[in-house]
N, CA, C and O atoms as a GROMACS GRO file, in nm:
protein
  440
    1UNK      N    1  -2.114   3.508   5.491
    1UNK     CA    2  -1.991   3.488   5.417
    1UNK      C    3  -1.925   3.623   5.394
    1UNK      O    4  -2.000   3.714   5.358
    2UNK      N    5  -1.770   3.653   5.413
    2UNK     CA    6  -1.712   3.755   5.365
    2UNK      C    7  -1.573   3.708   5.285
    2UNK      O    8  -1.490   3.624   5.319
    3UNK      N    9  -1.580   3.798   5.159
    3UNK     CA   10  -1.494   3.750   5.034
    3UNK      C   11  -1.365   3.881   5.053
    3UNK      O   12  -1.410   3.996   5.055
    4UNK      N   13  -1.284   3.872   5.060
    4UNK     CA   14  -1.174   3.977   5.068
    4UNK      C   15  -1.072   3.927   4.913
    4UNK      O   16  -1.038   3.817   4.868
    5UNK      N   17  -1.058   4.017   4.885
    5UNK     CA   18  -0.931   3.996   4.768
    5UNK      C   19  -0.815   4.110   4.802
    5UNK      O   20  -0.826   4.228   4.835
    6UNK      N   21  -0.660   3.998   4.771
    6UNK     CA   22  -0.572   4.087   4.801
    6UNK      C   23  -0.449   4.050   4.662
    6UNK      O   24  -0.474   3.981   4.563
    7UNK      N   25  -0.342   4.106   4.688
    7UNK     CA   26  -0.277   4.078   4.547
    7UNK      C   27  -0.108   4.086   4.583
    7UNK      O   28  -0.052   4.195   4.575
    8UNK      N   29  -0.028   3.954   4.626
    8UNK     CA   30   0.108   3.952   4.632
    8UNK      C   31   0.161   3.919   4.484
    8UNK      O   32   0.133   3.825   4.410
    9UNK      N   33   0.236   4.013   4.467
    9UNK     CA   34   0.343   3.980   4.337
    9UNK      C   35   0.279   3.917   4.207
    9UNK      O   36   0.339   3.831   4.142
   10UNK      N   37   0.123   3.973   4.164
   10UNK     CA   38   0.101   3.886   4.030
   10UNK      C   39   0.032   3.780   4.120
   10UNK      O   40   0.043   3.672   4.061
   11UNK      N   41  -0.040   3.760   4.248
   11UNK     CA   42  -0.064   3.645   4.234
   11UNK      C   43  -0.210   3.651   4.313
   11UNK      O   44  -0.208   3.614   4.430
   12UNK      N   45  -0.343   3.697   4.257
   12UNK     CA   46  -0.414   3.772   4.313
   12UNK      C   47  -0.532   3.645   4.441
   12UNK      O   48  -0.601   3.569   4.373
   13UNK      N   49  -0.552   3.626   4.597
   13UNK     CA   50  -0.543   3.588   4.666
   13UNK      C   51  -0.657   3.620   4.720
   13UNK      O   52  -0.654   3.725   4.784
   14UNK      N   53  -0.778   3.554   4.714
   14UNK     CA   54  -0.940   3.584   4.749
   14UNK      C   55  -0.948   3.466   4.896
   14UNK      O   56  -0.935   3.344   4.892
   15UNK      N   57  -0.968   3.541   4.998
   15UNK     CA   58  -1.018   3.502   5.146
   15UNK      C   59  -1.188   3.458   5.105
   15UNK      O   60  -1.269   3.528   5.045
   16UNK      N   61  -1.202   3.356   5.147
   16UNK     CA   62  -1.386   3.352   5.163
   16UNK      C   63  -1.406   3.254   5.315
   16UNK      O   64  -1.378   3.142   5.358
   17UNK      N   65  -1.468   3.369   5.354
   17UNK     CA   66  -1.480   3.331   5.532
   17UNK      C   67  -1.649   3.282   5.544
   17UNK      O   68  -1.753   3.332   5.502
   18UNK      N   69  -1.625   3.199   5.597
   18UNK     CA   70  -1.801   3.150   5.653
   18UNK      C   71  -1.831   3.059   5.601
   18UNK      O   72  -1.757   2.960   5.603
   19UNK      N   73  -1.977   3.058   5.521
   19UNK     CA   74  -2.042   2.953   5.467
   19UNK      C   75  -2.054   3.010   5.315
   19UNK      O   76  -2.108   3.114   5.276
   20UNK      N   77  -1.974   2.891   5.228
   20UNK     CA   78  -2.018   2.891   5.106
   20UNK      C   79  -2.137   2.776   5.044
   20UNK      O   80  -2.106   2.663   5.007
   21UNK      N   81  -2.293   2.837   5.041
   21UNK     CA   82  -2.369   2.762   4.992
   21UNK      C   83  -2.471   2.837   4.885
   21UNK      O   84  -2.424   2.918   4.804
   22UNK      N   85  -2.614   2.805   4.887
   22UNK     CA   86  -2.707   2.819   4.830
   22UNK      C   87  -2.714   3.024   4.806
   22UNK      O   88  -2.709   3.091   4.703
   23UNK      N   89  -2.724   3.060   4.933
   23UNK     CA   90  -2.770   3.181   5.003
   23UNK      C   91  -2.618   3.292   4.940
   23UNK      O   92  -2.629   3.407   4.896
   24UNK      N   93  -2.495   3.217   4.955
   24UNK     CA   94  -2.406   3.344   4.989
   24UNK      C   95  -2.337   3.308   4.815
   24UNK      O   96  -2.264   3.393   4.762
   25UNK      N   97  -2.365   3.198   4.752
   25UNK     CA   98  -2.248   3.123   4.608
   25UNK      C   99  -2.258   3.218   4.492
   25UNK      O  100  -2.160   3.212   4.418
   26UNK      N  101  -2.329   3.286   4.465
   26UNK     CA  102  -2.353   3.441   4.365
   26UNK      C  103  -2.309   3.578   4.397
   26UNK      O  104  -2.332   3.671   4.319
   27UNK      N  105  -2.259   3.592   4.486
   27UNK     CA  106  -2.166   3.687   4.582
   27UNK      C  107  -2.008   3.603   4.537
   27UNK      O  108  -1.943   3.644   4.441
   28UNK      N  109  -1.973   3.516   4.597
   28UNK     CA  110  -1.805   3.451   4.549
   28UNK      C  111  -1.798   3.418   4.382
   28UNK      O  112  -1.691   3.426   4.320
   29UNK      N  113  -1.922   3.380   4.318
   29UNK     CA  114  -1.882   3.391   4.242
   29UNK      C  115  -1.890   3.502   4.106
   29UNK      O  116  -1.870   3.470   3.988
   30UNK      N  117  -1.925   3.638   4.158
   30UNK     CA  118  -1.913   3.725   4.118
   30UNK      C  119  -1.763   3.769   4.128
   30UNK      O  120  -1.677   3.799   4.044
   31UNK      N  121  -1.767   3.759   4.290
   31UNK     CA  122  -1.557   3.812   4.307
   31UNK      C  123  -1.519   3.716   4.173
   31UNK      O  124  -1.523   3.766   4.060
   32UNK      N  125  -1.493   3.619   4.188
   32UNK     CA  126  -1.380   3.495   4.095
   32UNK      C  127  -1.431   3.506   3.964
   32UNK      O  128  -1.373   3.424   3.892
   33UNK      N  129  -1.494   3.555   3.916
   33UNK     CA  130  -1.552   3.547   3.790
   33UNK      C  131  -1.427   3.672   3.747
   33UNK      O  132  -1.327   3.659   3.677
   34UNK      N  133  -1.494   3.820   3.838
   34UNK     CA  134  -1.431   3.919   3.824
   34UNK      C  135  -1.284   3.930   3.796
   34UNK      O  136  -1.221   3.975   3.700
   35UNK      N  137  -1.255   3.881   3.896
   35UNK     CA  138  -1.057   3.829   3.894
   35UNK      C  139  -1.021   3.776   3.782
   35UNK      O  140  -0.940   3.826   3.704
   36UNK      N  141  -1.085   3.661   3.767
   36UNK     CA  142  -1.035   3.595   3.598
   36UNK      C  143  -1.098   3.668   3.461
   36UNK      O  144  -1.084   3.622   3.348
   37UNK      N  145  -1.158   3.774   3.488
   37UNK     CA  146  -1.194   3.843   3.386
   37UNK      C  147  -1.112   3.969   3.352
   37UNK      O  148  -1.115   4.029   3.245
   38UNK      N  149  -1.026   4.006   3.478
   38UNK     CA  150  -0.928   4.081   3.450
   38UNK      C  151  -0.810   4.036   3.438
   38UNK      O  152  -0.719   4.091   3.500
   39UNK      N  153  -0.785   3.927   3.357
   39UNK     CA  154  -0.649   3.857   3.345
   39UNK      C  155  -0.565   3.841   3.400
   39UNK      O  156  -0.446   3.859   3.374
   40UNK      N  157  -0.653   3.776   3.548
   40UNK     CA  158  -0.547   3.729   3.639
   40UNK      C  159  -0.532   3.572   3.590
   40UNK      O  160  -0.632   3.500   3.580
   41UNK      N  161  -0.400   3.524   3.561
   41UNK     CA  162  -0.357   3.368   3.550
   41UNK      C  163  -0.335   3.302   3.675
   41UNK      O  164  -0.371   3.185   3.665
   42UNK      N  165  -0.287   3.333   3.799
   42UNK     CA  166  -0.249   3.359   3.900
   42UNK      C  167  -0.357   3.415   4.007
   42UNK      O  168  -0.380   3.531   4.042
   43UNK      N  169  -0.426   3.269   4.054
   43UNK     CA  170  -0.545   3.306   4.171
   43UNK      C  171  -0.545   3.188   4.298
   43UNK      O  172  -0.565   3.069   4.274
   44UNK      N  173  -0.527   3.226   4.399
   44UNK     CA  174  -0.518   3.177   4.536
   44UNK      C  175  -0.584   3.160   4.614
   44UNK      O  176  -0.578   3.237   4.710
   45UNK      N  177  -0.683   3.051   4.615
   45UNK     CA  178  -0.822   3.072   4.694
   45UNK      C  179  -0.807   2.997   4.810
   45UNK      O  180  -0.806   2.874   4.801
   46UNK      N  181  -0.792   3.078   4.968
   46UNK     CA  182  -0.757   3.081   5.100
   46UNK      C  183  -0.893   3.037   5.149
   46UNK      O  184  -0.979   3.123   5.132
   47UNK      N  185  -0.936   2.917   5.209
   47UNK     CA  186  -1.029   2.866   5.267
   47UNK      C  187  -0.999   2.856   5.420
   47UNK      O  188  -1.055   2.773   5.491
   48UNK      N  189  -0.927   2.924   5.455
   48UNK     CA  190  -0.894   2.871   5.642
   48UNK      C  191  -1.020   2.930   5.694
   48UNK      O  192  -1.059   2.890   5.804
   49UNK      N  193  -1.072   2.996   5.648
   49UNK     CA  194  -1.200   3.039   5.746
   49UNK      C  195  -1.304   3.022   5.676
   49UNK      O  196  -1.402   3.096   5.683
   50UNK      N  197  -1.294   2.911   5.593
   50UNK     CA  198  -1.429   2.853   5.535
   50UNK      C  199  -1.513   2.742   5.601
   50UNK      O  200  -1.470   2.627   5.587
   51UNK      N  201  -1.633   2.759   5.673
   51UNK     CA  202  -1.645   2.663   5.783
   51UNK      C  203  -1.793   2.565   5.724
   51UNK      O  204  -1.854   2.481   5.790
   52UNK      N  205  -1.815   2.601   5.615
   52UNK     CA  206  -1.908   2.508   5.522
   52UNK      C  207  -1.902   2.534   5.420
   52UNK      O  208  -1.900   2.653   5.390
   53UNK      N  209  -1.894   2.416   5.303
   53UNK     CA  210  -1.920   2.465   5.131
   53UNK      C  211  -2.040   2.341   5.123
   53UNK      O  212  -2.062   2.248   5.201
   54UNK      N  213  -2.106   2.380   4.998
   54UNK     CA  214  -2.240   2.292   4.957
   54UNK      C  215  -2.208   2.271   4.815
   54UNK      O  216  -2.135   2.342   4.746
   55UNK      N  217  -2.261   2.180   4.784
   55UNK     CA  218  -2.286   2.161   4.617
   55UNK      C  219  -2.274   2.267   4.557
   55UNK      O  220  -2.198   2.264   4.460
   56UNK      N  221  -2.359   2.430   4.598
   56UNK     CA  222  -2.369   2.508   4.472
   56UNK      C  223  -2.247   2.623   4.511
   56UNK      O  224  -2.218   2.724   4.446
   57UNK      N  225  -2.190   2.576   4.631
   57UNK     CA  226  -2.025   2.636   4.646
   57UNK      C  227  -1.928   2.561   4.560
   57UNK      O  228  -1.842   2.622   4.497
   58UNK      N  229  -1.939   2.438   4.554
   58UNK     CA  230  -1.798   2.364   4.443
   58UNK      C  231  -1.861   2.392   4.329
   58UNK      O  232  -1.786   2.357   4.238
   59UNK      N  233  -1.966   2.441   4.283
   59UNK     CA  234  -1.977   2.478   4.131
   59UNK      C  235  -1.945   2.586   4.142
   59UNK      O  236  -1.862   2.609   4.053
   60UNK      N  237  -1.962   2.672   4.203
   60UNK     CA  238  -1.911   2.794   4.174
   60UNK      C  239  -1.729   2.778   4.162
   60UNK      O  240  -1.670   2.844   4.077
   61UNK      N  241  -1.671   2.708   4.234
   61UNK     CA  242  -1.562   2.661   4.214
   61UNK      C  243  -1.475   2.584   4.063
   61UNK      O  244  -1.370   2.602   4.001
   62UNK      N  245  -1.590   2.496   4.057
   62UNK     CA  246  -1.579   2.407   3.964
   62UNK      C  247  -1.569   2.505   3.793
   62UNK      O  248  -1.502   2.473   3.695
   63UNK      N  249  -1.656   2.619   3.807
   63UNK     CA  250  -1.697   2.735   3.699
   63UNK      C  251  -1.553   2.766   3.679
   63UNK      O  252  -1.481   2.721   3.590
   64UNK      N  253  -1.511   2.871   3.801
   64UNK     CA  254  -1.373   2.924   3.787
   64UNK      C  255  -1.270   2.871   3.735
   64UNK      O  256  -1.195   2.939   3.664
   65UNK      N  257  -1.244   2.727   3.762
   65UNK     CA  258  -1.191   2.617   3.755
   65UNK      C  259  -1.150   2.642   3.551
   65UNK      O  260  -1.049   2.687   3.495
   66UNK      N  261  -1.298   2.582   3.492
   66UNK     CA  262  -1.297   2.599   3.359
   66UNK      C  263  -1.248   2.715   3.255
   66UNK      O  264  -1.178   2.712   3.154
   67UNK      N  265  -1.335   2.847   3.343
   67UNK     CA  266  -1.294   2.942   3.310
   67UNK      C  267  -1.123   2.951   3.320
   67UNK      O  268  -1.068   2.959   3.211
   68UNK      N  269  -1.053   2.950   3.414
   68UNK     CA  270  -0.906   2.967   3.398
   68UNK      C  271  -0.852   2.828   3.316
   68UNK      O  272  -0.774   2.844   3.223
   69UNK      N  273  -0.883   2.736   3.340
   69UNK     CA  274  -0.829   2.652   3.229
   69UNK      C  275  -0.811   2.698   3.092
   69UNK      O  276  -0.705   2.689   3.030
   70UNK      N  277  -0.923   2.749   3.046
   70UNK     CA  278  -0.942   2.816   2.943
   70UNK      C  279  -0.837   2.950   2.912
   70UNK      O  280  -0.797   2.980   2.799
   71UNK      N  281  -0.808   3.010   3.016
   71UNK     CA  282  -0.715   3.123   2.997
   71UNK      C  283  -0.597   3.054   3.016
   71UNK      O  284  -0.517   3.112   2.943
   72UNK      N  285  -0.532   2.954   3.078
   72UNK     CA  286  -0.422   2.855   3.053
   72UNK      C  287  -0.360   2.891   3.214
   72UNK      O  288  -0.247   2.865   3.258
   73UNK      N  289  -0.469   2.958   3.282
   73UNK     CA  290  -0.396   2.996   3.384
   73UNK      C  291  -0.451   2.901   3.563
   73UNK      O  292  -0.537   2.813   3.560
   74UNK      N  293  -0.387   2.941   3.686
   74UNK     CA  294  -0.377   2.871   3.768
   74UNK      C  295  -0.455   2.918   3.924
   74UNK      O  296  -0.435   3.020   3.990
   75UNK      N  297  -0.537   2.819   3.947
   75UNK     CA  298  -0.634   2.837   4.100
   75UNK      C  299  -0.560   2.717   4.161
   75UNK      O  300  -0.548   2.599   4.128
   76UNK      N  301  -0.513   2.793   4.264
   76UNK     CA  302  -0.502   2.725   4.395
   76UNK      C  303  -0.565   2.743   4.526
   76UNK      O  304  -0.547   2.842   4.597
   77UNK      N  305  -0.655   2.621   4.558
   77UNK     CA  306  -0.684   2.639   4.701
   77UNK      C  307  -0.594   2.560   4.840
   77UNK      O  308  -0.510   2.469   4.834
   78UNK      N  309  -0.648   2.634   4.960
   78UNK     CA  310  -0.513   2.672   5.048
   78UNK      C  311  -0.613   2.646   5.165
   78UNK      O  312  -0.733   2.674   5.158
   79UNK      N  313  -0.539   2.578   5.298
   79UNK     CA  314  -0.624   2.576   5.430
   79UNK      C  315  -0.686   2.533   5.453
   79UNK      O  316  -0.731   2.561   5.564
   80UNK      N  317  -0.733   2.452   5.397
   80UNK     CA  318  -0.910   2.413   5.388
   80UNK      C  319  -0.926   2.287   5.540
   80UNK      O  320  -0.881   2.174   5.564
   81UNK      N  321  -1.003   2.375   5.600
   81UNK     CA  322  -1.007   2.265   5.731
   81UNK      C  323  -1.072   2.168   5.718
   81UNK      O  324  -1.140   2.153   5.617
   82UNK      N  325  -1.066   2.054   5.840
   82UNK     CA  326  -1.126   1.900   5.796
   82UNK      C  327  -1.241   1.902   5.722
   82UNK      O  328  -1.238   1.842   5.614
   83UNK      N  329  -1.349   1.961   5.760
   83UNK     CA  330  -1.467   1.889   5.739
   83UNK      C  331  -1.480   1.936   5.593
   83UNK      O  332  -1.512   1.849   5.512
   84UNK      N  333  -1.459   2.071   5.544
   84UNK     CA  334  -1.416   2.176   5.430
   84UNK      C  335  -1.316   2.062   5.305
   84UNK      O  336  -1.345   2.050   5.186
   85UNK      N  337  -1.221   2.005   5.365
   85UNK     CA  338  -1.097   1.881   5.265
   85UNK      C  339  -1.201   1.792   5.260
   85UNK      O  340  -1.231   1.758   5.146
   86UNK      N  341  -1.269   1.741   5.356
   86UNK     CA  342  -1.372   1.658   5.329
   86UNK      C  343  -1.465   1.631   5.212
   86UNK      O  344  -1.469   1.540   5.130
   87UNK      N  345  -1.518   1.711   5.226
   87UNK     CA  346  -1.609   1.762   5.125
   87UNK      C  347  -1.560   1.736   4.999
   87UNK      O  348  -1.624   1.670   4.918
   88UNK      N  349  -1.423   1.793   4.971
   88UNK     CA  350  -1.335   1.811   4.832
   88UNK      C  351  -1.320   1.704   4.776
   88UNK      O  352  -1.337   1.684   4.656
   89UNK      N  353  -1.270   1.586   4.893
   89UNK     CA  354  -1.258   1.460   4.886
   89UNK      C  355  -1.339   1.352   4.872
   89UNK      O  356  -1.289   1.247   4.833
   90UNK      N  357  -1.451   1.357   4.896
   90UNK     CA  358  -1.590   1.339   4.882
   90UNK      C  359  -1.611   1.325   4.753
   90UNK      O  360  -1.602   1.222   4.687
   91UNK      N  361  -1.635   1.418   4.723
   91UNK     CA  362  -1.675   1.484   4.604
   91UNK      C  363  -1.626   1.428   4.455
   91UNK      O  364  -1.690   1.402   4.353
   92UNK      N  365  -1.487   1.421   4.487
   92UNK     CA  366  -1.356   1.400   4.402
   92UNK      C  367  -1.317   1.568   4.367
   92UNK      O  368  -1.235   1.586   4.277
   93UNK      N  369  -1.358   1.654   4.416
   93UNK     CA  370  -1.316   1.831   4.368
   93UNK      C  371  -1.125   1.762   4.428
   93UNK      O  372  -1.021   1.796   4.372
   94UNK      N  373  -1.132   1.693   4.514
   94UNK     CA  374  -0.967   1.708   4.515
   94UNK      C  375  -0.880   1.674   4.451
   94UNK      O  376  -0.764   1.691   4.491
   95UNK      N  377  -0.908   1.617   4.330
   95UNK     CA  378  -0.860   1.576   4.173
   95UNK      C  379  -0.851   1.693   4.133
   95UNK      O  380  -0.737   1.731   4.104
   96UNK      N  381  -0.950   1.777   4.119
   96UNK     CA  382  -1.001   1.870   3.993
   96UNK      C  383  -0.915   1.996   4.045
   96UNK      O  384  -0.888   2.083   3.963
   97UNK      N  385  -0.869   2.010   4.181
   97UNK     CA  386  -0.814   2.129   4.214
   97UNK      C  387  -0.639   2.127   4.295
   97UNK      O  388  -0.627   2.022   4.357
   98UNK      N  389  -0.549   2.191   4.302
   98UNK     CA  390  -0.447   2.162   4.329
   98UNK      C  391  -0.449   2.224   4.524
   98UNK      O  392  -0.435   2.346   4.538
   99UNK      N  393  -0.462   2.165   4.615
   99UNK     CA  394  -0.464   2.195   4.714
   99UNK      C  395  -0.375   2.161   4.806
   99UNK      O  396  -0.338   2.044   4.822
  100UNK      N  397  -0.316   2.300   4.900
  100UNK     CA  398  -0.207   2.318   4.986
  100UNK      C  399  -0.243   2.336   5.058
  100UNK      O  400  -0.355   2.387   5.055
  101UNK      N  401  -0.171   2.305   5.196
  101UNK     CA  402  -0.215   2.302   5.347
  101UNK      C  403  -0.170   2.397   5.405
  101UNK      O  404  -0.169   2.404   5.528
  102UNK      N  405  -0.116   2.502   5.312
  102UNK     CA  406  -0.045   2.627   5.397
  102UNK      C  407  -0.081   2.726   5.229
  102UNK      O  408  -0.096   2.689   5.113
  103UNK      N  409  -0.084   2.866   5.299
  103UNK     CA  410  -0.067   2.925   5.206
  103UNK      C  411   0.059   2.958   5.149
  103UNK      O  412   0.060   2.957   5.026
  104UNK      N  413   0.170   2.988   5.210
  104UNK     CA  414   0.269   2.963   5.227
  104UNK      C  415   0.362   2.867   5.081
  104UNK      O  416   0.459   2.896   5.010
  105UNK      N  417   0.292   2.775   5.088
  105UNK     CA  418   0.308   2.629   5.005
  105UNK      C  419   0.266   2.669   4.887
  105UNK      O  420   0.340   2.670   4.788
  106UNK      N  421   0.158   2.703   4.886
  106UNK     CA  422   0.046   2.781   4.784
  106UNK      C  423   0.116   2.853   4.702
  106UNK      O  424   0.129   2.811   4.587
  107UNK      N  425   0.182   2.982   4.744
  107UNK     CA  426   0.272   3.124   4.692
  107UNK      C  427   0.337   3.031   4.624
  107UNK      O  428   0.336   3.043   4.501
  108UNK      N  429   0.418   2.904   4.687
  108UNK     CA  430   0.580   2.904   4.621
  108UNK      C  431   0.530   2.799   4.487
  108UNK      O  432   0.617   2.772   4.403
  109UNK      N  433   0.394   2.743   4.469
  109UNK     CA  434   0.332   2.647   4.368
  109UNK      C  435   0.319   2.763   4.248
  109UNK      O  436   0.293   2.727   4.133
  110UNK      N  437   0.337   2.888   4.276
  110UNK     CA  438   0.332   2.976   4.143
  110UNK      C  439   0.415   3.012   4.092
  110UNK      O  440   0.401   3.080   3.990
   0.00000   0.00000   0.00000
């Protein structure tokens, strides 16, 4: 897994490429913890090159999730290929999270 963070206009934008599971989910959620701990309201989580998540990847999700609720502020995830929306949908995480099929879409939801 590789986690990149970048930052357009206030709206700070974490890449997580590979597999989010068991092995790599304490690594991402160190980044996202980090981000919302520096008062970002405004977070963009880019899944196009996310090519597996597991149970202890949507909690790590699900964490962030609370945590910014709590700050009153906003996660959006972006890209998320089939099997990846799957999962979300599955799950029901695609209730719990506001998801765009472009990042693009994403930016202008802030």
């Amino acid at each position: 897994m590789e986690i990149n963070r970048t930052e357009h206009n206030g709206i700070v934008e974490i890449n997580i490429s590979g597999r989010l599971d068991a092995a790599t989910s304490s690594d991402a959620e160190s980044v996202i913890t980090n981000v919302i701990e520096e008062n970002n309201t405004k977070v963009l989580i880019n899944l196009e090159n996310l090519t597996y998540i597991s149970s202890a990847g949507l909690r790590v999700l699900l964490v962030a999730a609370k945590e910014m609720k709590a700050k009153n502020g906003k996660i959006i995830l972006c890209s998320l290929i089939d099997n990846v929306k799957s999962v979300f949908e599955i799950s029901g995480f695609s209730i719990i999270f506001e998801i765009c099929d472009t990042k693009e879409e994403a930016l202008q939801k802030f």
